[in-house]
N, C-alpha and C positions, 0 to 999 in steps of 0.2 A: 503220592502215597507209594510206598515200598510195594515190590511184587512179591511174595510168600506163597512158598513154595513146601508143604508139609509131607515132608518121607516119613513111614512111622513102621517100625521094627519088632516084629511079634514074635514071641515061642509060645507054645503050650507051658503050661509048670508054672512056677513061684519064678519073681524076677533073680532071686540070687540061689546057690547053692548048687551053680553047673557048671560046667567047663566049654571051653570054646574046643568045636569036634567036629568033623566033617563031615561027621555023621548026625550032627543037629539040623533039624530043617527048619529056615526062620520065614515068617513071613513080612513081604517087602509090600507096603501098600502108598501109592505113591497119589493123593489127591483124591479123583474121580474114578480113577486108571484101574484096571482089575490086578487084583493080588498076586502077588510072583513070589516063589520059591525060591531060597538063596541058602547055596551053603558054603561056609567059612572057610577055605581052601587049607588051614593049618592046625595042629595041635594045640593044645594049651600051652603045653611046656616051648612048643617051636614060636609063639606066643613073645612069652616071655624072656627067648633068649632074644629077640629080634626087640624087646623093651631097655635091655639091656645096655646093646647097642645104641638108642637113642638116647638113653639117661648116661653116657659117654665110661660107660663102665667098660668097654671094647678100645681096642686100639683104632685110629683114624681111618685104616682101611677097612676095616669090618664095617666100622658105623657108614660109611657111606656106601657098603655095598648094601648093607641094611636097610638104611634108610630109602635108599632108592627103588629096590624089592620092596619093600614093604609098600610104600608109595604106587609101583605097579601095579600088587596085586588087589588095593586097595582100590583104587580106579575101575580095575574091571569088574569089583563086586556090587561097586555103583553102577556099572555100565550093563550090567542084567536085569536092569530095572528099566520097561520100555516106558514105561511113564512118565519119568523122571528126566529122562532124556528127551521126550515129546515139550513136557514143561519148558526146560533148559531152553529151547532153542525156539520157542511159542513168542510170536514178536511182541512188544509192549505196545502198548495200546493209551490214548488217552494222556501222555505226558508233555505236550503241549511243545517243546522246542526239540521235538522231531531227532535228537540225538539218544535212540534208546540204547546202544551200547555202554554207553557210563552211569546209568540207572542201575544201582546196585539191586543184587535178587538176593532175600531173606531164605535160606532154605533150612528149615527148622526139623533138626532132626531129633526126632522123638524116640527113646530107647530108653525099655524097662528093662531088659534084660545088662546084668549087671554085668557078664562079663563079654557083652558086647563093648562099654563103655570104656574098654581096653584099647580097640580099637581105634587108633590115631587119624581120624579121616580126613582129620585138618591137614594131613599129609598128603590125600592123596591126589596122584597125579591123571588128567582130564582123559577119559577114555576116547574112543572113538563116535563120534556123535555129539562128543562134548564141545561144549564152549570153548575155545584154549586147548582142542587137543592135544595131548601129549608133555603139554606146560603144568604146572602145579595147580591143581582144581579153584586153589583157595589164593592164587599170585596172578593166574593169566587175567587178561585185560579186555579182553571179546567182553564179555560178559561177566564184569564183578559178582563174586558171588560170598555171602557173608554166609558161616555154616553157624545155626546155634544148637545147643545140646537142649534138652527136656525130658523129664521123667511123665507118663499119663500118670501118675499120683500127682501132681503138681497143678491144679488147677488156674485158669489164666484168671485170676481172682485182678478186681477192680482196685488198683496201684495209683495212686496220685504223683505222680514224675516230680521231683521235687524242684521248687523255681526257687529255693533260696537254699545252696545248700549250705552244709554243716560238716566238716572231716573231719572223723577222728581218724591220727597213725600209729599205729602199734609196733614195735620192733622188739625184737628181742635177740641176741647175739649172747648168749651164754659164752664164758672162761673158759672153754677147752674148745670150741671151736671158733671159726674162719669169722671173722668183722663181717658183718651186716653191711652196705653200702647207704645207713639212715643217712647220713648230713646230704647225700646226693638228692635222694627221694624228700628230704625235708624242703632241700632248696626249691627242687624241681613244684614239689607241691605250693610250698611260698609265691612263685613267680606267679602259677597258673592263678591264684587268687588275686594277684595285684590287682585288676580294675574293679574288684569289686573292696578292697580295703581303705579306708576312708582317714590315710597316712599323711599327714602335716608335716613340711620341712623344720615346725618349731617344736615337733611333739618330744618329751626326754621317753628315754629306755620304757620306761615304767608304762607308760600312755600308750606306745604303737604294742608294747606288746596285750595290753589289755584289746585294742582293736584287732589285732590279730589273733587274737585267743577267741575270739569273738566270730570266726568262723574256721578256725583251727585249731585243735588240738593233740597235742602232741604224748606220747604214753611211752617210756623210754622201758625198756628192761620189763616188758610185758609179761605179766602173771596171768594165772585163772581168774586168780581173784581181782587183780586190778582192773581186768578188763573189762569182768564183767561189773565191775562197780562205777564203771566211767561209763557204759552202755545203760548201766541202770538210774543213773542220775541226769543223763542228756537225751536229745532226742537228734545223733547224729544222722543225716541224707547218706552220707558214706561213710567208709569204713576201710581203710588199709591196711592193709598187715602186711610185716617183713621179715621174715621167720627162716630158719632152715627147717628144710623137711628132713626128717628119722621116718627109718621104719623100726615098727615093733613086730616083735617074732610072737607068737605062741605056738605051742605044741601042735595047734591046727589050722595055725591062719599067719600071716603078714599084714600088716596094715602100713599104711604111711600118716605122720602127725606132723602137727606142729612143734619146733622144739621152745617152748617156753621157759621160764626163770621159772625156780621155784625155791621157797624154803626146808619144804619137807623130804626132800629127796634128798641122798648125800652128796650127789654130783651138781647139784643145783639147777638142773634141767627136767622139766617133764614134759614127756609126748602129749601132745593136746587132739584128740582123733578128731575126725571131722564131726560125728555128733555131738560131742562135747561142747568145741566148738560154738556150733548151730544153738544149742540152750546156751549157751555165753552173751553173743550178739543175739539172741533173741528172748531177752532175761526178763522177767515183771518191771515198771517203774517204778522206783522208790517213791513208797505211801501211795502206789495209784494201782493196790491189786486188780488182777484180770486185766492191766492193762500193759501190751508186750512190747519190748521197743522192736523196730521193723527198720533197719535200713534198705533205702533203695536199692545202692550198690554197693559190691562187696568185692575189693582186687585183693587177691593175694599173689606176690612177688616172692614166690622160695622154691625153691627144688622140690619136686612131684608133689605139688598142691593140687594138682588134677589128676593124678595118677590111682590108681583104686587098689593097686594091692591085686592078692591072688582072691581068688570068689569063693573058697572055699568056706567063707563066713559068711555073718549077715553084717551089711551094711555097703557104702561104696566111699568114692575118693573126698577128699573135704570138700570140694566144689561142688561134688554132687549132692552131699550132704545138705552144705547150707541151701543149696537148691530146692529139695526137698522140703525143709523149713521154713518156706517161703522168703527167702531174697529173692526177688524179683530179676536179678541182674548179677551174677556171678563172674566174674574173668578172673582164670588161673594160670599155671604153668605146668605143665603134663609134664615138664621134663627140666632138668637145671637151667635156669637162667645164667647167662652172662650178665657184667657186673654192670659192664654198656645195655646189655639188652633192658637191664630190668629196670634201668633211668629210661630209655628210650620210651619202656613200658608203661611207667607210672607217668611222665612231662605228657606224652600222644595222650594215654588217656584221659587225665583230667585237665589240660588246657580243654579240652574240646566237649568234655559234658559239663564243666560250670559256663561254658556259653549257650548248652541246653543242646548237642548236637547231636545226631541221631548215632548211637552205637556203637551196632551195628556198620556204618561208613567209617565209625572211628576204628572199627578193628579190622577190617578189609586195609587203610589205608596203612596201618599200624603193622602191618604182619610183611606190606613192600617196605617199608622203611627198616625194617630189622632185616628185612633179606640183602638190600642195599647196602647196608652198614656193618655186618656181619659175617662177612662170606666163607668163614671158620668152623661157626655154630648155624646149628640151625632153630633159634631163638623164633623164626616167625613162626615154624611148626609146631613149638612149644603151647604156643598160648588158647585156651581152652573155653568157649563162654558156653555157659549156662543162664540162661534166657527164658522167664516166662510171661509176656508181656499183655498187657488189654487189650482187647480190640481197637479201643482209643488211643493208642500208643502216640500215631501221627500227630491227633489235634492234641495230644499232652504236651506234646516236643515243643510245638511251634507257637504254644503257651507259656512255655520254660524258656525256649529263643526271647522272645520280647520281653519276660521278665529280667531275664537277666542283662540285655541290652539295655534296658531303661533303668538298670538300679546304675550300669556303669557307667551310665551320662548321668546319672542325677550327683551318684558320688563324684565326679571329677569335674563338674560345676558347682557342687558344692564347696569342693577344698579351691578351687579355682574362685570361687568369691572371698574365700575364707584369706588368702594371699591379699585379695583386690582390695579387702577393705582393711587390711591390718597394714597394707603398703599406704595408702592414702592418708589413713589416720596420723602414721607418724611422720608420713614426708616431709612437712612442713619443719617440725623439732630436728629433724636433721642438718649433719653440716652437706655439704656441695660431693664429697669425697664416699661418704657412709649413702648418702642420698644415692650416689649413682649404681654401688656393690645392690642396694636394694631394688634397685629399679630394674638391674640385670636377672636379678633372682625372680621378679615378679615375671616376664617376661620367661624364662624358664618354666616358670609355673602355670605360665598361660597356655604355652607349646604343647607342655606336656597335656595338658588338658584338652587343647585341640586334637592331639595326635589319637588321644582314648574314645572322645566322642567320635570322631571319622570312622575309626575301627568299628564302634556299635552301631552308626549307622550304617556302616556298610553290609552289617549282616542283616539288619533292619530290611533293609532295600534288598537283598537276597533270598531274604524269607518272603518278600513279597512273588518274584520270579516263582519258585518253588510252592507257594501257597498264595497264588491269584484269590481265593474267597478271603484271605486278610489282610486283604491292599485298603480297604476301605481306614480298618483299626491301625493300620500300621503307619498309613501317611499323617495321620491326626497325631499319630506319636510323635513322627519326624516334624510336622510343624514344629509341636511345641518345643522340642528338640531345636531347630531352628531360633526359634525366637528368645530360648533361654543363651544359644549363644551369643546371639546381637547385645543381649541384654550384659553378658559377659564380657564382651568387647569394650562397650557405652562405660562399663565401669573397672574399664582398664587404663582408659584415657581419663586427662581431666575433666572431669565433670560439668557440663555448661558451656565446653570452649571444644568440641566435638565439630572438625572439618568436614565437611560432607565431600569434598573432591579429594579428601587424602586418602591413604591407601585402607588404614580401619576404616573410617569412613563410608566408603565405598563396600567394602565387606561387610560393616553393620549392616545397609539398607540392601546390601543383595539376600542377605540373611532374611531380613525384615519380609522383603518379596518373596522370598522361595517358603516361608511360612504359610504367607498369605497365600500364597497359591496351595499349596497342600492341603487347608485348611478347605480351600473350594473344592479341588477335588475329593476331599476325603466326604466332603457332601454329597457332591453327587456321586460317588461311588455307591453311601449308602443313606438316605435322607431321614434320619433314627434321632441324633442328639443336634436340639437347639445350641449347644456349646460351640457346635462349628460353627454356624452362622455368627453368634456373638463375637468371637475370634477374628473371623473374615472381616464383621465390621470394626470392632477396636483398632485393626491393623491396617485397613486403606483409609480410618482417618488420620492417623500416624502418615501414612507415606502421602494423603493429599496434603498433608501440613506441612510434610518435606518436598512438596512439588515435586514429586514424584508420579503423582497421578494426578487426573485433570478431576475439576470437580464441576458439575455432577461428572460422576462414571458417564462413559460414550459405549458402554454394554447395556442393552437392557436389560439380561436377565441378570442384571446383578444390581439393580437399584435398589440402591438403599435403605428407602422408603419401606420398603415394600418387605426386605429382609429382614428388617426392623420385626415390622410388624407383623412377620411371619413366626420369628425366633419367639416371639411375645405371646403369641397365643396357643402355641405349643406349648412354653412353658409354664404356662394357668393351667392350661390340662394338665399336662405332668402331673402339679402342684396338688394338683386337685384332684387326679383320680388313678395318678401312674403309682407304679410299687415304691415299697419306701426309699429305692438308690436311687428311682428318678426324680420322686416327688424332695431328694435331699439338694439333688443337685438342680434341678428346676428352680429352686429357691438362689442358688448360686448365680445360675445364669439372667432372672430376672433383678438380682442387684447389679451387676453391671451392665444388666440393659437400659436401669432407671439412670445409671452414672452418667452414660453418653449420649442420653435419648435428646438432650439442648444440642447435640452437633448433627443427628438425624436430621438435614431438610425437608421440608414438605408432611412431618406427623399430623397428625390430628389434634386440636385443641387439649383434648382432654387429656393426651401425652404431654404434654409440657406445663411448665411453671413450678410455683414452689411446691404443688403435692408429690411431682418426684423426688423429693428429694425426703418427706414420709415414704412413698412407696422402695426407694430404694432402702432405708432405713429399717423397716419393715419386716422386708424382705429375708435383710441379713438378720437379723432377732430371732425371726425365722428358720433358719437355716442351722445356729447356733444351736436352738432349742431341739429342734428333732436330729442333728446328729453327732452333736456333743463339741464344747469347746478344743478337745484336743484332735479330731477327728482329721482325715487327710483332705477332707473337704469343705471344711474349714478353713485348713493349712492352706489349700490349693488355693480358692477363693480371694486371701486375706494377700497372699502374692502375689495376686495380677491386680489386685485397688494397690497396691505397694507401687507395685510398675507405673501408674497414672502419676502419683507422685515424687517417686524419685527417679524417672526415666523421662518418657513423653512428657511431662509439663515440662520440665528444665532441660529437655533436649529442643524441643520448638517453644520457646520463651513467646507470652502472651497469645498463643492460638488456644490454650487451652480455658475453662474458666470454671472447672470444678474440683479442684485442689481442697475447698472448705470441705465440699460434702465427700470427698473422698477421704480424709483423715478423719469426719464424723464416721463412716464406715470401719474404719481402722481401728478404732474406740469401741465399736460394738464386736468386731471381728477379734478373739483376742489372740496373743502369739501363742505359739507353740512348736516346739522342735516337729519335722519332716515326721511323719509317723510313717508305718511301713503300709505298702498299697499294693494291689494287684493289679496290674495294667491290664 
């Protein structure tokens, strides 16, 4: 779990309608720590010309002497805070591989006061005492440190992290000014979605883009109104926009907007303010009044999207706005993006939260890669988050990590069967020349497939490292993960005539075993679902039919007998008195315990003969009836009786001898398309 670290920044008064003066006394309360006095070492106006200079409205030499001042003096207004400094440097505790230095620390800086949020702190540089002193607070490497913004109006209200998400991109590049960089940011966003897009080498134009609209969507020459009609008819997880920022003058204030398209205006642009905004992405549902759409996160990519204007008004910068409004998750730009900086900005951040990954580490890692890459601008000081997350944040994440791993092995075993069977089907009608172009192709399509499931299991097996109490959930994943690729393998080759000493071969059955084994530890890790057991056993009668293993087992805690009839009377209870996801899947696990209960040595009388093959029958009526023909557990179910028949029987020819009552199963199991699950 991340270390948090909460600084929180007081004045007497109303949060807006003051000026930054040296003569404001704020209050600095860092934790537990007792409350310290702090005053702002500069003017408003001295402020403001030192904004200037970072929004590159100065010549080269002012901005970096500005920059760098500003940076100092910012550092040691952090560095009057003994609390914070006691924090910073307080050892971690409790992180298991003893390396706490690269343990990123969350320091969640809370500020009502409006025209503190002027204030560039993502700039500043490490005072004495600090982590990284004298290095960039937010770049040194002693101690990562991710800074996030927060309003106390802003309550840490209970957020559901989204595990499938959904993008909408907004751009907008109005006729009198500078191109927008959208084809970059569209690509960049295209790429970061591949392993979850479910793209066929045979699909025409019309097909991928329907699949890819399907978790992207794209809003070209962004209006008020289009926006907010694309927000009010979907229910997007995020939200992108690419905009220039305008400021608007009035007689007694400055603001900064969005520059949007417009009809009604004669220049065809309207300033879009951040309130405005905020009720846009946060609009009613069409036909679902009182009901508001909410996205998770929320990037804007434009010049002073974080930037707040002078305070002489009410309100603050758009980030802080939709902040206020409840986005949970805000990343802006305090200051103009580079046209590099703000690809770098949009690829870093969403490659890494549709694999569910924490933030926070994506914008620590995100702000050294633009300093890296950039050494002209200073695009990593730019970037702004706004943050108000649940207490639950951790166990959301590593919820969101496995979903979205196991949607991206399911989708590239799926297209990966989808090759295996449409190559097979026609092989045979082929001539010798066309036969061979397809066989190259299918083999491409196998690669790719393995190259995607590697990836997910690698982070699979990471989040175990990382999250030790979901090792138990996570290797029952990787099993089946395993065994859906052996199964992929099996029907890459021909069918029936599968070499056990060739190189597939030998990969299927190490597959096969690395299943099986997961499958036992994920047991004892946690001894909850019968499903493990069933699993364990299906799979070491497969590899004792491949002399692979000696039979009986020469383990005794793994006798079969006994496993059998372990996994059996657990799932009668289930069945019979557990809640309805146990007592659905209880029924599951008890039809293919009746399938292979004739290969069980040593059962009980009463286990064997034709009434298993009623009780397996039974069973699945059963299972059907309480959780619907289309159901994932169903699905699941009806795919592993599939694997007895088109895998294991005709991969070991005559060991098996329930082929009849597993297609009677099949008949009561009925098909249906993969429905969506939550792992």
């Amino acid at each position: 779990m991340m270390r948090k670290i909460t600084l929180e920044l007081l004045r007497h008064g109303p949060p807006h309608n003051q000026l930054l003066s040296p003569l404001t006394e704020y209050i600095a309360l860092c934790e537990n720590h007792s409350a310290v006095t702090l005053h702002v070492p500069f003017e408003h106006n001295q402020m403001l010309y030192r904004l200037r200079a970072l929004s590159y409205q100065l010549g080269p030499e002012a901005r970096e002497f500005q920059m760098g001042d500003t940076a100092r003096v910012l550092g040691q207004l952090l560095g009057e805070i003994p609390g914070l400094t006691a924090d910073l440097n307080r050892q971690r505790t409790g992180t298991g591989d003893g390396d706490t230095a690269e343990q990123v620390t969350h320091l969640r800086l809370i500020i009502s006061a409006s025209e503190l949020a002027l204030l560039p702190f993502e700039l500043a540089t490490a005072p004495n005492g600090f982590p990284g002193e004298g290095q960039a607070l937010s770049l040194q490497t002693q101690q990562p440190i991710c800074i996030t913004r927060e309003t106390r109006r802003v309550a840490q209200e209970y957020v559901r992290w989204p595990r499938k998400p959904r993008i909408l991109f907004a751009f907008a590049s109005p006729s009198d000014m500078e191109t927008v960089p959208a084809e970059a940011h569209l690509l960049a966003l295209r790429e970061a979605l591949t392993p979850w897009l479910a793209l066929s080498d045979d699909y025409d134009d019309e097909k991928r883009l329907k699949v890819i609209g399907g978790r992207l969507s794209v809003l070209p020459n962004a209006s008020a109104e289009s926006l907010e009609d694309a927000c009010a008819k979907n229910d997007y997880t995020h939200v992108h926009i690419l905009a220039h920022g305008v400021q608007t003058n009035t007689p007694y204030d400055s603001r900064f907007g969005l520059a949007f398209h417009s009809d009604r205006h004669p220049d065809g642009v309207e300033a879009i303010s951040g309130d405005r905004l905020a009720t846009i992405l946060r609009t009613p549902r069409h036909n679902q009044p009182g009901r508001f759409t909410r996205p998770a996160v929320v990037t804007l990519a434009s010049c002073n999207a974080g930037n707040v204007g002078s305070v002489t008004g009410v309100g603050a910068s758009i980030a802080h706005a939709l902040h206020e409004a409840g986005v949970p998750l805000v990343i802006a730009s305090q200051y103009p993006l580079s046209f590099g900086g703000s690809v770098v900005f949009v690829k870093d951040m969403y490659e890494g939260l549709l694999w569910g990954e924490d933030p926070r580490k994506l914008v620590v890692g995100m702000r050294r890669r633009l300093h890296s890459y950039f050494k002209d601008k200073h695009d990593w000081a730019s970037i702004v988050t706004y943050a108000s997350l649940p207490p639950n944040f951790d166990t959301q994440l590593v919820d969101a990590r496995i979903q979205q791993s196991m949607d991206c092995i399911s989708i590239a075993l799926k297209m990966a069967d989808r090759a295996m069977s449409a190559f097979l089907t026609s092989e045979s009608q082929l001539p010798p020349v066309a036969s061979s172009v397809e066989n190259h192709a299918r083999r491409d399509t196998l690669a790719r497939a393995q190259q995607q499931v590697s990836e997910a299991k690698a982070r699979l097996k990471l989040a175990i490292d990382e999250h030790p109490e979901q090792e138990a959930r996570i290797l029952e994943l990787l099993a089946s993960t395993e065994k859906r690729e052996a199964q992929m393998l099996y029907h890459s080759t021909q069918q029936g005539k599968l070499d056990p000493s060739s190189k597939e071969g030998m990969q299927l059955i190490s597959k096969l075993e690395t299943s099986r084994n997961h499958y036992w530890s994920s047991y004892l890790k946690q001894r909850k679902s019968p499903s493990q057991l069933v699993q364990f056993l299906s799979l070491t009668l497969l590899l004792q039919y491949l002399d692979r293993l000696p039979r009986p087992l020469d383990q005794p805690e793994q006798d079969m007998t006994s496993i059998w009839l372990s996994a059996h009377v657990q799932s009668l209870n289930d069945a019979d008195h557990g809640e309805r996801s146990n007592r659905v899947w209880a029924y599951g696990t008890l039809t293919e315990l009746y399938l292979i209960a004739e290969h069980i040595d040593g059962l009980p009388p009463a286990y064997c003969g034709e009434s298993l093959t009623n009780k397996a029958l039974e069973a699945a009526r059963k299972l059907v009836s309480l959780a619907g023909s289309t159901s994932f557990e169903v699905f699941s179910t009806r795919r592993q009786i599939e694997r007895y028949v088109y895998w294991f029987v005709p991969m070991v020819p005559g060991a098996y001898n329930i082929e009849a009552l597993a297609k009677q199963l099949l008949n009561v199991l009925p098909a249906c398309d993969e429905p969506d699950w939550d792992y």
